[in-house]
C-alpha positions as CSV (number, residue, x, y, z in Angstrom):
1,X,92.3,108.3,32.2
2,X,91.7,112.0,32.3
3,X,93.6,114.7,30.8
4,X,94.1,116.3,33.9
5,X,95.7,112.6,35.3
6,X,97.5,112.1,32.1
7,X,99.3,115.6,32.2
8,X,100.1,114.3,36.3
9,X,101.5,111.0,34.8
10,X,104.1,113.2,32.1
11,X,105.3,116.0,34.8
12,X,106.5,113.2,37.1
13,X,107.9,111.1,34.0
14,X,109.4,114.6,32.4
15,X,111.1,115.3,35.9
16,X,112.5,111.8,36.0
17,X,113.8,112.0,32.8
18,X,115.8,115.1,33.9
19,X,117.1,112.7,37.2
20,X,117.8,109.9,35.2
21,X,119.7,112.4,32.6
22,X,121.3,113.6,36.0
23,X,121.8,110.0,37.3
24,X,123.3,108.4,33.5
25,X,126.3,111.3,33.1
26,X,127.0,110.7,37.4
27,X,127.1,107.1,36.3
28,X,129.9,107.9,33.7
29,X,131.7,110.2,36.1
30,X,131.9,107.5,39.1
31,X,132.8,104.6,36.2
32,X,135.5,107.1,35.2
33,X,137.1,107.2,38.8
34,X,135.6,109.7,40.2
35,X,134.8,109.3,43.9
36,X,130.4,108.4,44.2
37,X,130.2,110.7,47.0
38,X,131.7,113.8,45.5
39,X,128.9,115.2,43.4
40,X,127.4,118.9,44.5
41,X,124.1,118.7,44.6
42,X,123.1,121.6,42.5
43,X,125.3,120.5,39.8
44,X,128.0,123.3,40.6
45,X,130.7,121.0,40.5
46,X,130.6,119.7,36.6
47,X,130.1,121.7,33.2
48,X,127.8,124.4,33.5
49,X,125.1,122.7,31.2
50,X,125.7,119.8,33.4
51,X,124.8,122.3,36.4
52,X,121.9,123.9,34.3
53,X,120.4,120.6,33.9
54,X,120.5,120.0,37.8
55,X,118.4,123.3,37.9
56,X,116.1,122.4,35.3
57,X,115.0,118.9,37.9
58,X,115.0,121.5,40.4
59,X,112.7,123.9,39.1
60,X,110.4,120.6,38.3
61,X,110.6,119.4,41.8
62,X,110.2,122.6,43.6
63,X,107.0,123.2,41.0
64,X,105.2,120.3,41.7
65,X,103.2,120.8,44.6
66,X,101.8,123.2,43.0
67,X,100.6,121.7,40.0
68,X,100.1,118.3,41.6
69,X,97.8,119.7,44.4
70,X,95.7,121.6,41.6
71,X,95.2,118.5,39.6
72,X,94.8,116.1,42.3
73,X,91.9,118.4,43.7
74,X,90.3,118.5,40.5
75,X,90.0,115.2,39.9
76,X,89.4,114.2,43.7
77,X,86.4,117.1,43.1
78,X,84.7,116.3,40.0
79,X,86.1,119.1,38.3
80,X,88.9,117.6,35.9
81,X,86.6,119.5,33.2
82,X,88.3,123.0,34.4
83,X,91.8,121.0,34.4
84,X,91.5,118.8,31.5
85,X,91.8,121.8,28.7
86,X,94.6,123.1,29.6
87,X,96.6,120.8,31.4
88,X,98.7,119.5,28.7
89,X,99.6,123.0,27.9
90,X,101.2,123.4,31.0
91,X,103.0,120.1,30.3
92,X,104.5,121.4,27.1
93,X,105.0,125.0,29.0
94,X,106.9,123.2,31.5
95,X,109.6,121.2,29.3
96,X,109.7,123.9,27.0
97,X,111.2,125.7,30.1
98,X,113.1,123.1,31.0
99,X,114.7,122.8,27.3
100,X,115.0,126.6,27.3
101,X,117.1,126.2,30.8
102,X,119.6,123.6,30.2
103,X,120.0,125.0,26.4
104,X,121.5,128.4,27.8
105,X,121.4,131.5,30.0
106,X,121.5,134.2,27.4
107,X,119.1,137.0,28.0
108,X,117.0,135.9,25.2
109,X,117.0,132.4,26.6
110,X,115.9,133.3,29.9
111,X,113.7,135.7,28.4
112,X,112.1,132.2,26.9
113,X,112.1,130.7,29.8
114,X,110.2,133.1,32.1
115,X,107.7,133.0,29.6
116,X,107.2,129.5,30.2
117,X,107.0,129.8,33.3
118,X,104.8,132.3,33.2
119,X,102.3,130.9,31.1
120,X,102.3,127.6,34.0
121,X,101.3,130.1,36.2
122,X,99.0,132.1,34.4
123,X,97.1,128.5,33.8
124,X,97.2,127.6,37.5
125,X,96.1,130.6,38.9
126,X,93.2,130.7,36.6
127,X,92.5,127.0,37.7
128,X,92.9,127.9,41.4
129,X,90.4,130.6,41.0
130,X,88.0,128.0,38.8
131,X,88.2,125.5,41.4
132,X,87.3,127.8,44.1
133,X,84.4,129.4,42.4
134,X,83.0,126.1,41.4
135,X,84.0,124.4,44.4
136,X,82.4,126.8,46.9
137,X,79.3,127.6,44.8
138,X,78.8,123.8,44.8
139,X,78.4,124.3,40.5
């Protein structure tokens, strides 16, 4: 398996570790009497690091297209090698930022977290550009 498959393979099992982390505490909640179909959606109806959690699967769900489609046509093009480097790197970017999220909202914490974010899509731009170049040019 690839790099660039591999890091596909933990993105989708970090974000469902974040549902099942959402799923497990909704579990407890229903157990505990509370009504199945009463939950908010974006978490804003629990503890706010319950809520911040809900964001965290969010911002992973709402991500992956991105990443997906840029590591999907790398490896559908032969051209895992621009990919493959860095792609764990964006893993670890992207729980990082996840951590950072559900940890806190302090300046300094969201401070972290942009960064993380940022670095994701300093990497995929670069990639995006790569996979042009060498996909047009035919290299």
């Amino acid at each position: 398996m690839s790099t660039t498959i591999l890091a596909l393979v933990l993105y989708s099992l970090w974000t469902l570790a974040l549902l099942t982390g959402i799923a497990s505490w909704r579990t407890v909640l229903t157990l505990g009497g509370r009504p199945a179909n009463r939950f908010a959606v974006d978490g804003s109806d629990v503890s706010p690091a319950k809520q911040r959690l809900c964001r965290a699967h969010a911002n992973c769900y709402e991500h992956f297209p991105i990443i997906a489609g840029l590591l999907v046509a790398a490896e559908l093009s032969d051209l895992s090698a621009i990919t493959d480097d860095l792609a764990l790197l964006v893993i670890a970017a992207r729980v990082a930022q996840s951590a950072a999220h559900i940890g806190s909202t302090r300046p300094m914490a969201v401070v972290v977290r942009f960064g993380f974010l940022a670095v994701q899509i300093a990497i995929e731009v670069w990639w995006a550009v790569e996979l042009l170049r060498r996909g047009l040019s035919g290299a």
